[in-house]
PDB file of the backbone (N, CA, C, O) and the ligand in Angstrom, with CONECT records:
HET     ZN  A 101       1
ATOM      1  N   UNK A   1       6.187 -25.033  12.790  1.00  0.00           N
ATOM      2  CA  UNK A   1       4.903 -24.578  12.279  1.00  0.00           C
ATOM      3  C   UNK A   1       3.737 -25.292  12.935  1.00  0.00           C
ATOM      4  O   UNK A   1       2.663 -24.736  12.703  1.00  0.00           O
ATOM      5  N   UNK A   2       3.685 -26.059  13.470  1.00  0.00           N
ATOM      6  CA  UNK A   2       3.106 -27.154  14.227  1.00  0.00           C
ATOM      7  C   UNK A   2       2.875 -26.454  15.345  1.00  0.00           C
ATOM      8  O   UNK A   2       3.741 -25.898  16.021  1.00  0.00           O
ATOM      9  N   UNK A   3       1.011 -26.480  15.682  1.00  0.00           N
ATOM     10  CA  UNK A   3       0.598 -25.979  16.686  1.00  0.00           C
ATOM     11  C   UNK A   3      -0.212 -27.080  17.515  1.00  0.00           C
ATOM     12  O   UNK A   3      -0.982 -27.966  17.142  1.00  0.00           O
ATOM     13  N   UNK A   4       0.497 -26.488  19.467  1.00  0.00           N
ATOM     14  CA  UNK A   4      -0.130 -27.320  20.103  1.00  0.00           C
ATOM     15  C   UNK A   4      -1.589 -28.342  19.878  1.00  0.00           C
ATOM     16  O   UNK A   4      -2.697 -27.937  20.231  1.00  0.00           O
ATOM     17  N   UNK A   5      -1.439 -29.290  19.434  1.00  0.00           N
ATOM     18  CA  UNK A   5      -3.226 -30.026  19.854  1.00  0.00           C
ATOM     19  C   UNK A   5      -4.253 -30.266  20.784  1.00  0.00           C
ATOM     20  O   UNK A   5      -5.218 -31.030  20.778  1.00  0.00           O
ATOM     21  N   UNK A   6      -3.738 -29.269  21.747  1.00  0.00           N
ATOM     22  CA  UNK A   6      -3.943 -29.432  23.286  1.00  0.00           C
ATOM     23  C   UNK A   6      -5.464 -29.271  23.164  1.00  0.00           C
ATOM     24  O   UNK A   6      -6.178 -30.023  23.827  1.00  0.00           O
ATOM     25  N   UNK A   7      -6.065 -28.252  22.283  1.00  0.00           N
ATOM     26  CA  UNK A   7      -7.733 -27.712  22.704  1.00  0.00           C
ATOM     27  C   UNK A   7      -8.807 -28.572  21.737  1.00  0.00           C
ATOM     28  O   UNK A   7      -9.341 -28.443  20.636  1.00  0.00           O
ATOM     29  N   UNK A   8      -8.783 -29.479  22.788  1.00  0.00           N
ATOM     30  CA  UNK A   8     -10.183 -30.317  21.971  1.00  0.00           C
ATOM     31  C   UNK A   8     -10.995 -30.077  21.407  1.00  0.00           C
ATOM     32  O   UNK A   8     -11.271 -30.126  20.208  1.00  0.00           O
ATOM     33  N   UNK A   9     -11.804 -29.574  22.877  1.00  0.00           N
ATOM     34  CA  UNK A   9     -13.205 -28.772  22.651  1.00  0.00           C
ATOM     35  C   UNK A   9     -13.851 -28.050  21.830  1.00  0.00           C
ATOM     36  O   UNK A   9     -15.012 -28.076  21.419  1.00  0.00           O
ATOM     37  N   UNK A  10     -12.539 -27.087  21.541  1.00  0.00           N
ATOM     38  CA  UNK A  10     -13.122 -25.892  19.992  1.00  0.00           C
ATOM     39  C   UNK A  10     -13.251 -26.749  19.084  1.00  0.00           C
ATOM     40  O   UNK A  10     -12.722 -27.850  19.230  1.00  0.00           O
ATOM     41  N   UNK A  11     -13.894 -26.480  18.076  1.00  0.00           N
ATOM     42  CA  UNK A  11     -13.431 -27.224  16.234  1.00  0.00           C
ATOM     43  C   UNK A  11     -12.304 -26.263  15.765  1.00  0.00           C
ATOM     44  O   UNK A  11     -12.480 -25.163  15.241  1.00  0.00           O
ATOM     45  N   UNK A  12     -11.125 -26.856  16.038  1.00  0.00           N
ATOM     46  CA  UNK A  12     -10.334 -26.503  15.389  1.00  0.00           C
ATOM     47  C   UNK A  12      -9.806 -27.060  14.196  1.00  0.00           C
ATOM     48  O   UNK A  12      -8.674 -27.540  14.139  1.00  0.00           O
ATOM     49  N   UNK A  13     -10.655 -27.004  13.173  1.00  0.00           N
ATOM     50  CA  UNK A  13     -10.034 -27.969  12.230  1.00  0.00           C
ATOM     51  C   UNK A  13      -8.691 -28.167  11.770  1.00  0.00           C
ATOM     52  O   UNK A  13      -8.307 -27.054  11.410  1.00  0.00           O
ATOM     53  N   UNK A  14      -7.633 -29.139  11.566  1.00  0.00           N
ATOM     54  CA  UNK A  14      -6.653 -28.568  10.900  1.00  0.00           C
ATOM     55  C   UNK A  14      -6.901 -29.765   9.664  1.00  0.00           C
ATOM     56  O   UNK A  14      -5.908 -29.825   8.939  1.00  0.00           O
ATOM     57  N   UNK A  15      -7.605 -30.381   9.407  1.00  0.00           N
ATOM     58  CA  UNK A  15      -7.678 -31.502   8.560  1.00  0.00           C
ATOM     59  C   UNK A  15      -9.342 -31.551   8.166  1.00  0.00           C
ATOM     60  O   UNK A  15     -10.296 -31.567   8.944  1.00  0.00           O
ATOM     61  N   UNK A  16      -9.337 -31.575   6.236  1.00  0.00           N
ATOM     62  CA  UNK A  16     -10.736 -31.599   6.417  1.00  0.00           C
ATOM     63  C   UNK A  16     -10.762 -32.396   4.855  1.00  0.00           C
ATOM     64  O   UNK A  16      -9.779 -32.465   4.117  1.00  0.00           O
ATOM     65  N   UNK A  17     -11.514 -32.713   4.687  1.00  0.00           N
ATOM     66  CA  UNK A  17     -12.002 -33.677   2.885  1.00  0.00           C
ATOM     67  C   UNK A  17     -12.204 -32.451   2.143  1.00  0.00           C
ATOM     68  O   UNK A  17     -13.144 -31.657   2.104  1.00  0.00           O
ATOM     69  N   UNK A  18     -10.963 -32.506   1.506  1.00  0.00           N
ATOM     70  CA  UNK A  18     -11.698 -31.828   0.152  1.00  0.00           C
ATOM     71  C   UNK A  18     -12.004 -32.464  -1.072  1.00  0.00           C
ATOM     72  O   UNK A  18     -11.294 -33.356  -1.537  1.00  0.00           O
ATOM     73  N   UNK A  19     -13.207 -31.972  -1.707  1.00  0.00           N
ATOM     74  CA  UNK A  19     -13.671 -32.610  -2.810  1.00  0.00           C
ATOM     75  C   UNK A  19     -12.812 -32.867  -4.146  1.00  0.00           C
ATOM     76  O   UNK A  19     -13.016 -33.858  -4.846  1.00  0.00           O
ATOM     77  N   UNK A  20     -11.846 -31.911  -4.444  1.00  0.00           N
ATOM     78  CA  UNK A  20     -11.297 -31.743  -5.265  1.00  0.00           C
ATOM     79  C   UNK A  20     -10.079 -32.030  -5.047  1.00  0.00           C
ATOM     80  O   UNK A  20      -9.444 -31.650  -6.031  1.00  0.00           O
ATOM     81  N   UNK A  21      -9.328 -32.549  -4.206  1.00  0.00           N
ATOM     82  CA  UNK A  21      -8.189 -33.250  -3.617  1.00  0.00           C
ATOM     83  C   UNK A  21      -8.814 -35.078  -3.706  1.00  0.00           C
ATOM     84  O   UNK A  21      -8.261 -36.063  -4.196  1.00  0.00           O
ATOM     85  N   UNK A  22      -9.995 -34.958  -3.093  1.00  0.00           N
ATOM     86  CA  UNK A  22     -10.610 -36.231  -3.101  1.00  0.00           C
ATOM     87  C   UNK A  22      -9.722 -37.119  -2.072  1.00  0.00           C
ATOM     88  O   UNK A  22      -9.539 -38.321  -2.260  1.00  0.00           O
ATOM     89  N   UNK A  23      -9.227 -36.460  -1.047  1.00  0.00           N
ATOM     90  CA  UNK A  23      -8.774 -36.596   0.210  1.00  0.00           C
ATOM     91  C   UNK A  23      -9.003 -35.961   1.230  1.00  0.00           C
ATOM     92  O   UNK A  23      -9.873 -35.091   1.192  1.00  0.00           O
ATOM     93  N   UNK A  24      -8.363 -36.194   2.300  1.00  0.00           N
ATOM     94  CA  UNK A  24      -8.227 -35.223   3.806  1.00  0.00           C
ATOM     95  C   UNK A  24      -6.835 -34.261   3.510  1.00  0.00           C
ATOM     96  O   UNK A  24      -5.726 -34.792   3.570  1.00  0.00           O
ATOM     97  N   UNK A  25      -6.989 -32.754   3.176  1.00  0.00           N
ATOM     98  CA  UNK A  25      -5.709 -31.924   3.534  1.00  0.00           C
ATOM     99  C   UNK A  25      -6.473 -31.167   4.442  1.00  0.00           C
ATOM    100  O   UNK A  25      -7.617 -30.807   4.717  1.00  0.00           O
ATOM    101  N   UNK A  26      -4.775 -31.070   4.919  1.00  0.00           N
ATOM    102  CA  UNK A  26      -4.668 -29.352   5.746  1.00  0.00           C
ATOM    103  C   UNK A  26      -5.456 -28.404   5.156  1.00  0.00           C
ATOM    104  O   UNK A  26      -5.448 -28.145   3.952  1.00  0.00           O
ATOM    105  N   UNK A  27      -6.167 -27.861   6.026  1.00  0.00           N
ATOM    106  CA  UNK A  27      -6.285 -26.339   5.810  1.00  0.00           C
ATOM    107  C   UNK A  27      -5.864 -25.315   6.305  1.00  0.00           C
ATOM    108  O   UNK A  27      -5.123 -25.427   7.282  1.00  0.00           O
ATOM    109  N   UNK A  28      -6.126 -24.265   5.902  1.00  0.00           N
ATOM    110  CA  UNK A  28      -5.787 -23.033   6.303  1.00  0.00           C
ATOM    111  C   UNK A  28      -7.196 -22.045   6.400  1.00  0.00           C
ATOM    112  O   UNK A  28      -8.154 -22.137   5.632  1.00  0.00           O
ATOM    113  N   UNK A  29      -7.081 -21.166   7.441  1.00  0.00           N
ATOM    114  CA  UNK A  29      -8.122 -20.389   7.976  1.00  0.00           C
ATOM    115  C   UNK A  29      -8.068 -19.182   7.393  1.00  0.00           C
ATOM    116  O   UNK A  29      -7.037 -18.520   7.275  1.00  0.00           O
ATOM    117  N   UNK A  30      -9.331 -18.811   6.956  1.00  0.00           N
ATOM    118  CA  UNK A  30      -9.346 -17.076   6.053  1.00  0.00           C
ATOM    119  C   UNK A  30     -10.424 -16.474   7.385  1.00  0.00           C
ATOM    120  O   UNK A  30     -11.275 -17.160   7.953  1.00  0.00           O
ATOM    121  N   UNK A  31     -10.151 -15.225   7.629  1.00  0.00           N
ATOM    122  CA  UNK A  31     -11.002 -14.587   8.296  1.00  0.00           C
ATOM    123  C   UNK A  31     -12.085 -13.454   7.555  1.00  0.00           C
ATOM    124  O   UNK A  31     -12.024 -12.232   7.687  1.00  0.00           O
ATOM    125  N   UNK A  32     -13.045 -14.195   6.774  1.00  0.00           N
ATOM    126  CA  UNK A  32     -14.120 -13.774   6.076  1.00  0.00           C
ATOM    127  C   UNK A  32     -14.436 -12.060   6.253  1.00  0.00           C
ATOM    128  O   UNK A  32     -14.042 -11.010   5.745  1.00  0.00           O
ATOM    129  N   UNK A  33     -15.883 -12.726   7.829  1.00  0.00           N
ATOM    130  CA  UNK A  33     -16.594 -11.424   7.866  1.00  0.00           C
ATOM    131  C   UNK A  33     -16.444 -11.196   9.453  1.00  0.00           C
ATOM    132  O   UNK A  33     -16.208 -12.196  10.132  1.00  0.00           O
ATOM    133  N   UNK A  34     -16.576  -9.840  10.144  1.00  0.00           N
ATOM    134  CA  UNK A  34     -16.422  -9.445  11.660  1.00  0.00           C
ATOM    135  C   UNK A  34     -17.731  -9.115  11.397  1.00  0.00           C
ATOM    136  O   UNK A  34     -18.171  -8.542  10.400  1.00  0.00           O
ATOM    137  N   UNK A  35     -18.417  -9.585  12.521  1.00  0.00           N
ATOM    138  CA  UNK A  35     -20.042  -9.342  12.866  1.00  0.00           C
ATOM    139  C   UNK A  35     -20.067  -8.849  14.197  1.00  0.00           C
ATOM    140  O   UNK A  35     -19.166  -8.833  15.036  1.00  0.00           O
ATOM    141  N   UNK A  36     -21.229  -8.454  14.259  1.00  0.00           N
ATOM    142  CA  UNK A  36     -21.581  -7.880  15.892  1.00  0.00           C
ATOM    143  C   UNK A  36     -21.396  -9.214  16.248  1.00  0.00           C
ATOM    144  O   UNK A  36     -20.297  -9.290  16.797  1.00  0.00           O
ATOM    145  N   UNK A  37     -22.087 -10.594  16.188  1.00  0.00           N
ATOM    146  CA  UNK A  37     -22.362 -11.960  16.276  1.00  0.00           C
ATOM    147  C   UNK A  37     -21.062 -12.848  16.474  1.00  0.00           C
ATOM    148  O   UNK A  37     -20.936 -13.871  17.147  1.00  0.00           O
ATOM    149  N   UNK A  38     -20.056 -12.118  15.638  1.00  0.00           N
ATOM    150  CA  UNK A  38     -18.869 -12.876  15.851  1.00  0.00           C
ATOM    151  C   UNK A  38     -18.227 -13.002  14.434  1.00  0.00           C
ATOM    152  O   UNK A  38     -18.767 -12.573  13.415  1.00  0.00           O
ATOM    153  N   UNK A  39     -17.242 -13.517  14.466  1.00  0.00           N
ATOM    154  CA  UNK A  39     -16.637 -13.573  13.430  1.00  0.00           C
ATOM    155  C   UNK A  39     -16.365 -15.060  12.076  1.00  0.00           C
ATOM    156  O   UNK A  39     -15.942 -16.195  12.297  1.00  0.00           O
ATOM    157  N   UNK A  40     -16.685 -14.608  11.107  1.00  0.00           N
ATOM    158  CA  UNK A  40     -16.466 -15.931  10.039  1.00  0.00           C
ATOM    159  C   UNK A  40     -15.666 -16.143   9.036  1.00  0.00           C
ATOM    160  O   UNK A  40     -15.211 -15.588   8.035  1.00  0.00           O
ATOM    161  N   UNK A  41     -15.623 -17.545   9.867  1.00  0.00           N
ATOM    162  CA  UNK A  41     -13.753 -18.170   9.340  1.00  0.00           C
ATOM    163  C   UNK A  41     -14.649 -18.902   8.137  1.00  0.00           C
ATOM    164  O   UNK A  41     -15.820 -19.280   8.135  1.00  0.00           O
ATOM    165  N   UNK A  42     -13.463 -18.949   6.971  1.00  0.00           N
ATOM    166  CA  UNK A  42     -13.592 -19.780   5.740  1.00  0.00           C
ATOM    167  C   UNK A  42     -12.560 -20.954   5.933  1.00  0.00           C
ATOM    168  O   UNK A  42     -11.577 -20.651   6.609  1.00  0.00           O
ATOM    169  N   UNK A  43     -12.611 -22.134   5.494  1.00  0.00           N
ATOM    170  CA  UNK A  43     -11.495 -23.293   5.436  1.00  0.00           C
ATOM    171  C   UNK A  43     -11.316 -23.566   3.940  1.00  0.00           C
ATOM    172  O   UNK A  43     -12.232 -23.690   3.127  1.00  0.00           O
ATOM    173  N   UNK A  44     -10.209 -23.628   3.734  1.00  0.00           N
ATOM    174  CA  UNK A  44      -9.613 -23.400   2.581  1.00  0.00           C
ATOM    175  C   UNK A  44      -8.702 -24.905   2.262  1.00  0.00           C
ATOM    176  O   UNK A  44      -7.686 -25.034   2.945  1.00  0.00           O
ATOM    177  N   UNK A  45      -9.046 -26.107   1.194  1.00  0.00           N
ATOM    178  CA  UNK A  45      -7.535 -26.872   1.254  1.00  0.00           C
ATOM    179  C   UNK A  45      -6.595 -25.920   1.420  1.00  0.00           C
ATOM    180  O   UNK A  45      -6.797 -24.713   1.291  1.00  0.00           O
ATOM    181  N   UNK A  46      -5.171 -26.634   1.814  1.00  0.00           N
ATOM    182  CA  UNK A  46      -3.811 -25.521   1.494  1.00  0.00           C
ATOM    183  C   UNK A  46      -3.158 -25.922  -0.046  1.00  0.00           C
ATOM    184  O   UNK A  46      -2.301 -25.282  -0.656  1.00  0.00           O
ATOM    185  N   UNK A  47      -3.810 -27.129  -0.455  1.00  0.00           N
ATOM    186  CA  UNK A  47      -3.025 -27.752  -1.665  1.00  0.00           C
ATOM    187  C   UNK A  47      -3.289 -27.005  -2.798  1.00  0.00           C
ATOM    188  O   UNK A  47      -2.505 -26.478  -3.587  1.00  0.00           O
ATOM    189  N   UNK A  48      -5.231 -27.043  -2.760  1.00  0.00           N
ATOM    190  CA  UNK A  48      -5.714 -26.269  -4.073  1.00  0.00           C
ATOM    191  C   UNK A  48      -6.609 -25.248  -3.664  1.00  0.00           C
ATOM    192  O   UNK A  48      -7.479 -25.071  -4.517  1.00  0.00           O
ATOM    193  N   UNK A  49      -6.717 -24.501  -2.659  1.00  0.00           N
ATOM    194  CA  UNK A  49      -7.307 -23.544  -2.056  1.00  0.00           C
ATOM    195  C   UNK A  49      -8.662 -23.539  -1.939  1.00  0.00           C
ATOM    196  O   UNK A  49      -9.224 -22.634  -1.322  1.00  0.00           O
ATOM    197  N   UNK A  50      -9.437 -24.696  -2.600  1.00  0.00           N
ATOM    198  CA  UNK A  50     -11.009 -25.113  -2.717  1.00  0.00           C
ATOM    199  C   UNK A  50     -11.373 -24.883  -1.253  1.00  0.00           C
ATOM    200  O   UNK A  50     -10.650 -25.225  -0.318  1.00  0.00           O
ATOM    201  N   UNK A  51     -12.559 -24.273  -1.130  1.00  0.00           N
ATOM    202  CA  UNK A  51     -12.861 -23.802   0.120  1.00  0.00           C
ATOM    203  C   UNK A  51     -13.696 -25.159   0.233  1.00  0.00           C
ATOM    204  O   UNK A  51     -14.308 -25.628  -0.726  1.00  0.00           O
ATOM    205  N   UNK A  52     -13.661 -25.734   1.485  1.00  0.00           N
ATOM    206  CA  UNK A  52     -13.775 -26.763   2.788  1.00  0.00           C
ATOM    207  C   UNK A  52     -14.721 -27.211   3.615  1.00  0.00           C
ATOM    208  O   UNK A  52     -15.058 -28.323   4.021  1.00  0.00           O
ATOM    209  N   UNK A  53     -15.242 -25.609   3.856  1.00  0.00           N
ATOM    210  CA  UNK A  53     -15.628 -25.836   5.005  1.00  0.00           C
ATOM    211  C   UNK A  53     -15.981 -24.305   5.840  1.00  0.00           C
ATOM    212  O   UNK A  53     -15.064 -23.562   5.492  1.00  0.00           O
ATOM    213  N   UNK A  54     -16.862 -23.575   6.731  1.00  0.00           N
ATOM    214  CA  UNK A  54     -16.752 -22.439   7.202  1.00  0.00           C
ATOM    215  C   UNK A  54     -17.258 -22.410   8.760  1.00  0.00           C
ATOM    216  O   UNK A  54     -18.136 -23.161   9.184  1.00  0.00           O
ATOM    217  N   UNK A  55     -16.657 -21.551   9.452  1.00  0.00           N
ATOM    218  CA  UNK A  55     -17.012 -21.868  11.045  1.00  0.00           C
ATOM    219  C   UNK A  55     -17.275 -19.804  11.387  1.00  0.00           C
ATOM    220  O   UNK A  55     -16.803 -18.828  10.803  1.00  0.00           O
ATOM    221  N   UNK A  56     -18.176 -19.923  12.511  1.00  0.00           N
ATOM    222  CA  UNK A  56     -18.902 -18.813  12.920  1.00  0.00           C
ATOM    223  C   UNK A  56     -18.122 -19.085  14.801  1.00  0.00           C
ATOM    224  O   UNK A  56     -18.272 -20.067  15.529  1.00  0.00           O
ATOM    225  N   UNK A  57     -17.547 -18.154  14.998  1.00  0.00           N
ATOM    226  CA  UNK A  57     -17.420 -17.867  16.442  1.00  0.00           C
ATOM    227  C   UNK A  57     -18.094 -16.657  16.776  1.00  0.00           C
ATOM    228  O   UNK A  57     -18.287 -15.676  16.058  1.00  0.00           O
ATOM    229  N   UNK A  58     -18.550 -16.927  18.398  1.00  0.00           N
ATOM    230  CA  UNK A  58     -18.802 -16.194  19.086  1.00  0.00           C
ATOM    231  C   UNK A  58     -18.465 -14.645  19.784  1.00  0.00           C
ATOM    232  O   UNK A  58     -19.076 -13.781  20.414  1.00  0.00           O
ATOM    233  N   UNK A  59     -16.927 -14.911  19.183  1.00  0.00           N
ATOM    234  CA  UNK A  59     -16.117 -13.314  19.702  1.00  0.00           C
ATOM    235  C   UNK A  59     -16.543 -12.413  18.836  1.00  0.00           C
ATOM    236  O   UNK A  59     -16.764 -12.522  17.630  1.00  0.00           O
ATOM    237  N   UNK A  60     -16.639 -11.516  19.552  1.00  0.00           N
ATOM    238  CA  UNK A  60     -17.608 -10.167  18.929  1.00  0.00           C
ATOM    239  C   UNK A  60     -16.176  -9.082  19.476  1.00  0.00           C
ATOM    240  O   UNK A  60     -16.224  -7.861  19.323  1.00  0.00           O
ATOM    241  N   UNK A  61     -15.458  -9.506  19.853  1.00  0.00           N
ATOM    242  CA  UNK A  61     -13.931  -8.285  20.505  1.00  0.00           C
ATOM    243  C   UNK A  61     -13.495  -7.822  19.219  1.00  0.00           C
ATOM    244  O   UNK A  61     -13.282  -6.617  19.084  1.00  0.00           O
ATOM    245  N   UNK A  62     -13.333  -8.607  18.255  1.00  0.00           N
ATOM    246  CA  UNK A  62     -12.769  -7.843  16.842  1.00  0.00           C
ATOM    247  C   UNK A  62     -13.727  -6.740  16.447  1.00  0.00           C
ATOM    248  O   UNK A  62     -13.304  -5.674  16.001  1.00  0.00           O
ATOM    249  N   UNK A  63     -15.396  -7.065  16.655  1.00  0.00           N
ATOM    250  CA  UNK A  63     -16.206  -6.008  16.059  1.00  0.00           C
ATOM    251  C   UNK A  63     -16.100  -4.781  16.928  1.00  0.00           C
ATOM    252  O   UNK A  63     -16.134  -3.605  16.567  1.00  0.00           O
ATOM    253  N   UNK A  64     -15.932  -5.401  18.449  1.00  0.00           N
ATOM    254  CA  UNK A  64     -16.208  -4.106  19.207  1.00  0.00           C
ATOM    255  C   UNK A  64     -14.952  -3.474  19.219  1.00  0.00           C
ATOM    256  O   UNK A  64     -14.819  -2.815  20.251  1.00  0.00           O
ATOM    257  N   UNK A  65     -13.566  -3.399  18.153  1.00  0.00           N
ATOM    258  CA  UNK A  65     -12.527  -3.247  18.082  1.00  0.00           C
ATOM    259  C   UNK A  65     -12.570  -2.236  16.708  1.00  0.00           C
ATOM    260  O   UNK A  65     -11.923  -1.226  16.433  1.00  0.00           O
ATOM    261  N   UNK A  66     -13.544  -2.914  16.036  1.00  0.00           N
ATOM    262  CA  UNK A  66     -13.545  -2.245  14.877  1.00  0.00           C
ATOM    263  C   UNK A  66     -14.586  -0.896  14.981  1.00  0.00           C
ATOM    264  O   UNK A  66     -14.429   0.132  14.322  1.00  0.00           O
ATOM    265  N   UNK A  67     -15.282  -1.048  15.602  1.00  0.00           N
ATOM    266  CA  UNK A  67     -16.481   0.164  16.081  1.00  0.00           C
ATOM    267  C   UNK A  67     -15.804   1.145  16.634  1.00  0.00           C
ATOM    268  O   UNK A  67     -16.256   2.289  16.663  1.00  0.00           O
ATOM    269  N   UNK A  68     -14.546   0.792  17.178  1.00  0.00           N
ATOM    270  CA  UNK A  68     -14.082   1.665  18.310  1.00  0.00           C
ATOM    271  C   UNK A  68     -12.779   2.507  17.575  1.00  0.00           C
ATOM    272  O   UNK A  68     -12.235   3.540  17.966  1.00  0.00           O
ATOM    273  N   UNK A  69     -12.553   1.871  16.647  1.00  0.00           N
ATOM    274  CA  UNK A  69     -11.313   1.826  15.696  1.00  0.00           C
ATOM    275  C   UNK A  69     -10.140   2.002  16.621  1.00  0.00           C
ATOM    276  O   UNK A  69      -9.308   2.848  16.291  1.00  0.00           O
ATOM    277  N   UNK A  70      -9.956   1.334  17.719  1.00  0.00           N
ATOM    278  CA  UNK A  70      -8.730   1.167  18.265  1.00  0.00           C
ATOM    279  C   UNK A  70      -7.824   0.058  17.307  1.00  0.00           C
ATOM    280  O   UNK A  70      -6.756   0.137  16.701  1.00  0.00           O
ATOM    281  N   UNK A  71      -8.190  -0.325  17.381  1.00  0.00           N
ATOM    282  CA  UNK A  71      -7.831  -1.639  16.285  1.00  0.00           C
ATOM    283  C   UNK A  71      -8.250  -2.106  15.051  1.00  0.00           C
ATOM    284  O   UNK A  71      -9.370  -1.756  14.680  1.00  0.00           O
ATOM    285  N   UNK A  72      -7.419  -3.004  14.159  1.00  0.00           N
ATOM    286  CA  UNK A  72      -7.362  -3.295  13.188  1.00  0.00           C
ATOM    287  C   UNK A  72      -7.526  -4.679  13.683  1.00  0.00           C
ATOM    288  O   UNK A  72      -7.041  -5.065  14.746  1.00  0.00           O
ATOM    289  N   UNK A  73      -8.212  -5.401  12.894  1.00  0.00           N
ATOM    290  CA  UNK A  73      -8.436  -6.808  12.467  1.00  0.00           C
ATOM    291  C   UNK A  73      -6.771  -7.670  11.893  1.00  0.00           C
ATOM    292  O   UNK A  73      -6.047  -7.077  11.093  1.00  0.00           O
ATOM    293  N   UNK A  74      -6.465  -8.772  12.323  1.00  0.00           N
ATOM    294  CA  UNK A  74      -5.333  -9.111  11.916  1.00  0.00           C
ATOM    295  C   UNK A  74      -5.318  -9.830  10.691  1.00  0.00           C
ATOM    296  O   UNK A  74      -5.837 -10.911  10.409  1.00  0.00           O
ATOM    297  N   UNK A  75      -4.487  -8.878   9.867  1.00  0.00           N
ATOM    298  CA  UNK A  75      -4.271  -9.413   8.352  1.00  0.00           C
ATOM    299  C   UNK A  75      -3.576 -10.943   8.275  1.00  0.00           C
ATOM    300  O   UNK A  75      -2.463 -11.287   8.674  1.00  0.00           O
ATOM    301  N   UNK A  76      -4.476 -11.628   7.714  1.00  0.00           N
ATOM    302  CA  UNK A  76      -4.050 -12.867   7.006  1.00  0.00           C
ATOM    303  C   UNK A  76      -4.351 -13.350   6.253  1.00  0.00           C
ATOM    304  O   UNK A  76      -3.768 -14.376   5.904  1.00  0.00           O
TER     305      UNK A  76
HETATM  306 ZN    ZN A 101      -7.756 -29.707  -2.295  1.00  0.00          ZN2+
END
């Protein structure tokens, strides 16, 4: 289940303080909203699901995927 740590650069969080843990857990990534702008991730603990934390990328391929309806957005 353990994914490479290789990509610095991005914020990839996999570790974040949650308030309500009143520690550092894992999280897990929700894929919110698809924007022309890009898309927004929610961070979620994995322990008690208290949301974390939220990150905005730049890829706009899911929207121009969804405009086009070739594609579906990947369920998770
Ligand atoms: Zn928690």
């Amino acid at each position: 289940m353990a994914e490479a740590p290789s990509q610095y650069g991005s914020f990839e969080a996999s570790e974040l303080f949650c308030a309500r843990c009143r520690q550092s857990r894992p999280v897990r990534r929700y894929l919110l909203l698809v924007l022309p702008t890009g898309n927004k991730y929610d961070y979620r603990c994995a322990v008690c699901a208290t949301s974390v934390g939220s990150k905005m990328d730049s890829d706009s391929k899911d929207f121009q995927a969804l405009l086009s309806g070739q594609a579906s957005p990947a369920r998770r």
